[in-house]
C-alpha positions as CSV (number, residue, x, y, z in Angstrom):
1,X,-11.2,-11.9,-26.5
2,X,-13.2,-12.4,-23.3
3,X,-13.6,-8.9,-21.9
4,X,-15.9,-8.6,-18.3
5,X,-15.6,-5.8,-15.7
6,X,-12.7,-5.8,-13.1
7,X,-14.4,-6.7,-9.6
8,X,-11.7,-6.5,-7.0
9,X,-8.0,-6.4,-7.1
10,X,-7.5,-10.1,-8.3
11,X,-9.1,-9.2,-11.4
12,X,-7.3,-5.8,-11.6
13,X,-4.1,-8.0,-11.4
14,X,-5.1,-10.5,-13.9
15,X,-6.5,-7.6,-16.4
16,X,-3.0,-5.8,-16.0
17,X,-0.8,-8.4,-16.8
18,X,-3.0,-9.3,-19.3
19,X,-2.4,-5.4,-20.9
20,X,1.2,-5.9,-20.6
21,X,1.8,-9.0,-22.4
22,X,-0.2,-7.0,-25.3
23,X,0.9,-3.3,-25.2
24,X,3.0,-3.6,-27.6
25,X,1.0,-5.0,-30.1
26,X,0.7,-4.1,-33.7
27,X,-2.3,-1.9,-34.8
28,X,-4.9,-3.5,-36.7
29,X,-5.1,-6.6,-35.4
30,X,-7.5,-7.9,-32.3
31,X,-5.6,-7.1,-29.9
32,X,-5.3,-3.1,-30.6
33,X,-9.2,-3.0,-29.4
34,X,-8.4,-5.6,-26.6
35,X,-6.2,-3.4,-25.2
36,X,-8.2,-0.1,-25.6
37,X,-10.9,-1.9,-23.7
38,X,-8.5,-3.3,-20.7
39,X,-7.2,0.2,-20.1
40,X,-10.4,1.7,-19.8
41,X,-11.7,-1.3,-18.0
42,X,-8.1,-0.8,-15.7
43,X,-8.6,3.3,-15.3
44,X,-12.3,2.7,-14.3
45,X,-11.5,0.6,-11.3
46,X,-8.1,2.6,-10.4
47,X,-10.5,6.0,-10.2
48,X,-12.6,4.2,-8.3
49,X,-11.4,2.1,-5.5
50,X,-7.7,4.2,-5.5
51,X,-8.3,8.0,-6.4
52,X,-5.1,10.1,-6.3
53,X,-6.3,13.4,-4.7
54,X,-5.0,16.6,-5.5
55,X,-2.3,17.6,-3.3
56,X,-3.2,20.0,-0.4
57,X,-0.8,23.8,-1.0
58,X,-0.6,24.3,3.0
């Protein structure tokens, strides 16, 4: 497991597919706290570059 932070949106890709070919792995096993990782790694960089504001009432 080679874990670095996500730079731009190439790595952003790369990091989510990487997510989805493990999310549904079994816990216990490396890839439980590979995937722990990516999704913080993943949420980090979303808040970041593309924040969802709250919605304005008027």
């Amino acid at each position: 497991m080679t874990i670095k932070p996500i730079r731009n949106d190439a790595e952003l890709q790369a990091a989510s597919s990487r997510l989805e070919a493990i999310f549904q792995a079994d816990t216990d096993i490396p890839e439980t706290d590979e995937m722990e990782v990516l999704v913080t790694l993943i949420e980090a960089y979303e808040n970041k570059h593309y924040p969802i504001t709250p919605p304005d009432p008027i």
